[in-house]
TITOR-367035 format. One line per 5 residues: their letters; for each residue x, y, z of C-alpha. Coordinates in Angstrom, 3 decimals. Example, Ala and Ser with C-alpha at 12.3 -4.5 7.8 and 13.67 -1.06 7.14 Angstrom:
BEGIN
AS) 12.300 -4.500 7.800 | 13.670 -1.060 7.140
This chain:
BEGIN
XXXXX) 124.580 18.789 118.070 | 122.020 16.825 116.119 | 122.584 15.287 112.944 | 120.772 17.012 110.690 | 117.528 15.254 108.603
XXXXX) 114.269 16.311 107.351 | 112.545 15.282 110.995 | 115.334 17.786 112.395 | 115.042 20.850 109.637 | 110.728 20.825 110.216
XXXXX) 111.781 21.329 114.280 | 114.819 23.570 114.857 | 114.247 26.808 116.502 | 117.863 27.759 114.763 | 117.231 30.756 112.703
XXXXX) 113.904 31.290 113.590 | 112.259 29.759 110.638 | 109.517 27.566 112.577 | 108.468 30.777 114.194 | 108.116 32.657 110.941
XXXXX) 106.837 29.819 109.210 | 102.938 31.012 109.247 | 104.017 34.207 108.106 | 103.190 33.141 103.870 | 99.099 31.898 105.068
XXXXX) 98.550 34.712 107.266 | 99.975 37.199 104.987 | 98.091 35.508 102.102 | 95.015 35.293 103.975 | 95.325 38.946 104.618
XXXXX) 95.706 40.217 101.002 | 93.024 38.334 99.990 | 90.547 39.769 102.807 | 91.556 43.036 101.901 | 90.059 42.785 98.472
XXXXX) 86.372 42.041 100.034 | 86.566 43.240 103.231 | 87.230 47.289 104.761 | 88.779 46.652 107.890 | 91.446 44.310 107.455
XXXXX) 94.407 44.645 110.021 | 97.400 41.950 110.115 | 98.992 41.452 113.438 | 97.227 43.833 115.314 | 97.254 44.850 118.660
XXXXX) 94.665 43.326 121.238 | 93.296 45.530 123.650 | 95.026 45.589 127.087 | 93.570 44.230 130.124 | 92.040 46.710 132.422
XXXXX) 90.981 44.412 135.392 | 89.410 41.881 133.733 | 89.852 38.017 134.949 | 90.930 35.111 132.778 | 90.071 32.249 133.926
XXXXX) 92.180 29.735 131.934 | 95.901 29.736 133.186 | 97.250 29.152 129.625 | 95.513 32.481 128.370 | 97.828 35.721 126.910
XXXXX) 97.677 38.214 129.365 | 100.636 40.412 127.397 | 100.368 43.993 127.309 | 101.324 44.060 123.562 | 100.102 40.584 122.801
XXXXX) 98.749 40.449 118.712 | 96.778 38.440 116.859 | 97.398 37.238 113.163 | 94.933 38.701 111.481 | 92.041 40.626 112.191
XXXXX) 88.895 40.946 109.885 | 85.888 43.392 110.279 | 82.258 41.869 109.698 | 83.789 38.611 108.628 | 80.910 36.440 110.095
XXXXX) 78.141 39.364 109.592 | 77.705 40.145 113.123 | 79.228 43.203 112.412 | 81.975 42.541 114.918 | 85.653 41.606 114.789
XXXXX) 86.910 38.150 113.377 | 90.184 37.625 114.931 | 92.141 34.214 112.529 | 95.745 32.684 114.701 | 97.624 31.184 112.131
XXXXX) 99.511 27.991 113.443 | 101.407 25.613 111.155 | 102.672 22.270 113.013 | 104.992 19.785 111.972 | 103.094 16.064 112.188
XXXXX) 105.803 13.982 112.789 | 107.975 15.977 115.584 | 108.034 14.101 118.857 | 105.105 16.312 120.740 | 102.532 14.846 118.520
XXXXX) 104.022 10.679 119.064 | 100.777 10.699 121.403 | 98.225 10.810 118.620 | 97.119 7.979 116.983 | 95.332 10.229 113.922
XXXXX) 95.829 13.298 112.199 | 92.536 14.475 113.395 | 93.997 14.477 116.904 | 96.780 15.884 115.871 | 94.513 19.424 114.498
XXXXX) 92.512 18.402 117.794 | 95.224 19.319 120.017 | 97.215 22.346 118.238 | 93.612 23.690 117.795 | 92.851 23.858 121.662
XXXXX) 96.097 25.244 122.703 | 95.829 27.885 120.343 | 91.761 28.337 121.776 | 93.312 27.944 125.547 | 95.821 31.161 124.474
XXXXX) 93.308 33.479 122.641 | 89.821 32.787 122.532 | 88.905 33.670 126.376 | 91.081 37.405 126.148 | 89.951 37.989 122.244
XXXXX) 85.584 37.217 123.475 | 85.455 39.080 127.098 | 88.108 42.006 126.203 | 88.012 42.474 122.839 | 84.749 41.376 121.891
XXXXX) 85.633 39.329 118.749 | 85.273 36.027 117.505 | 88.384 33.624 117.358 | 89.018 31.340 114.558 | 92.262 28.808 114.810
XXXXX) 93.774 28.790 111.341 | 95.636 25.485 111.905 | 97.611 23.967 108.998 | 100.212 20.664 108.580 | 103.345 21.471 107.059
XXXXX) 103.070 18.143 105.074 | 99.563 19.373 103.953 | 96.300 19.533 105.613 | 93.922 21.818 107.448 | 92.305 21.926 110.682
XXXXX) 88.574 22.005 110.542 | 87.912 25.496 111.225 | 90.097 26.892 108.664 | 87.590 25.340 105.798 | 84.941 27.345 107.142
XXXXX) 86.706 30.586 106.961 | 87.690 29.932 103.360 | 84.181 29.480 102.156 | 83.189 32.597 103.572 | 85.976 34.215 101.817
XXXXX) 85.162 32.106 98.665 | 81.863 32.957 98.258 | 82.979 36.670 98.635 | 85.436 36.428 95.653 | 83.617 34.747 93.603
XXXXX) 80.750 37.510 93.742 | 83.402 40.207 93.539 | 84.471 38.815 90.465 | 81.793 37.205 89.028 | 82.945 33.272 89.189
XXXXX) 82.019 30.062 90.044 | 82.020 29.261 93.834 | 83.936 26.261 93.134 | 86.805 27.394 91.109 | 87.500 29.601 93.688
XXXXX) 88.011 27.571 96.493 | 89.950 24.851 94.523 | 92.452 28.367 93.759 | 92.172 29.194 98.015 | 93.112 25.466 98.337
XXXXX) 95.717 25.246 95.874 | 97.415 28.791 97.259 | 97.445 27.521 100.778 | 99.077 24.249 99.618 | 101.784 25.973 97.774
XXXXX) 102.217 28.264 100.871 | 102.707 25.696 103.120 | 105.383 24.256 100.953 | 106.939 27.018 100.565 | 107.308 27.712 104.447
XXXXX) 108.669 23.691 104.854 | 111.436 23.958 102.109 | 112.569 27.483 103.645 | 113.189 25.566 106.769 | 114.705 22.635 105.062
XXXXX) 117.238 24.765 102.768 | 117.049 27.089 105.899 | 117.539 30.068 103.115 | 118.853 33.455 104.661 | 117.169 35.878 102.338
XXXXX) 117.157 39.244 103.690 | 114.082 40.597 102.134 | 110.429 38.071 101.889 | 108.721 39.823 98.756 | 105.382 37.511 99.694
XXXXX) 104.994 39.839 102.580 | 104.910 42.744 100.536 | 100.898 43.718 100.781 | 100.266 43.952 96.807 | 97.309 44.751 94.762
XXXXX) 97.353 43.245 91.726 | 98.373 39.622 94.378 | 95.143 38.126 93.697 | 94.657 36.039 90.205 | 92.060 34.929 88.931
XXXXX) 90.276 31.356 89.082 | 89.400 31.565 85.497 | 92.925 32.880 84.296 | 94.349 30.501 86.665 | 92.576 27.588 85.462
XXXXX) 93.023 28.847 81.785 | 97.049 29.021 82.124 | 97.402 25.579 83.596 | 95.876 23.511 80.825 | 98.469 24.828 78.488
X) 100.953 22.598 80.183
């Protein structure tokens, strides 16, 4: 048994809360398609293979394998966007290897690519997006891309500035990510998660948001 340490909380598989620990950004990511986009599904089901050949060895070739999130129209080709959440812990002993953070994204980023991308293009005819985060902070360099798209939705849904939006994307992410890093350092055994709840009225406002902080 390992003593236990902040190093050891961000790594253990005991409880399952590093495998649940992108649940908060996908499930946040989700809501807040759902208010621009129609055809928002979270964890759905890819389609099965039917004969087709993969050629990398790492790909998912599950029957009932899912993806995180999947987005209708999200890059205007009028097909589906398909977004694998992954959040990594830095400083766990895989990632001694890399000398920067960027190869640190570099290398989570692939492996997710190596498990999804070639079944989600030739069977399911989708795009694939790697939603990689660090549970210390930080975001892989897909992920930005995807937000802007989303940000520049929001904003002309509700009539904002561009910018105020994406500093409240940023700041939601952030808080999610913490989040997701102190439930596996308390290691908290709540029954019921009320940020998975799917909820309307989820989404605030940049302006309100912005408004409400400077009276602190």
């Amino acid at each position: 048994m390992q003593p236990y340490s902040l190093d050891h909380s961000q790594i253990c598989p005991k409880g399952g809360f590093i495998a649940l620990r992108h649940d908060e950004p996908k499930n946040l990511f989700g809501r807040l398609a759902r208010r621009v986009f129609r055809d928002v599904e979270v964890e759905p089901e890819l389609e099965q293979l039917s004969g087709e050949v993969l050629d990398k060895k790492s790909a998912n070739r599950q029957d009932e394998a899912r993806s995180d999130v999947r987005v209708r129209n999200f890059w205007g080709n009028r097909k589906d966007a398909f977004f694998e959440f992954r959040v990594f812990y830095p400083f766990a002993s895989s990632h001694a290897s890399k000398k920067t953070a960027e190869a640190m994204f570099l290398s989570v980023e692939k492996a997710r690519k190596r498990e999804y991308e070639e079944r989600i293009n030739v069977v399911d005819n989708g795009s694939f997006s790697p939603m990689i985060l660090a549970s210390t902070g930080g975001i892989g360099d897909q992920m930005p891309m995807a937000l802007k798209v989303l940000a520049e939705r929001l904003a002309g849904l509700d009539d904002e500035e561009y910018s105020e939006v994406m500093g409240m994307l940023r700041s939601r992410f952030a808080f999610a990510i913490a989040r997701s890093a102190l439930v596996c350092l308390r290691g908290s055994r709540s029954l019921w998660n009320h940020t998975d709840k799917v909820r309307e009225h989820d989404y605030c406002s940049s302006r309100l948001l912005m408004a409400e902080t400077r009276r602190f």
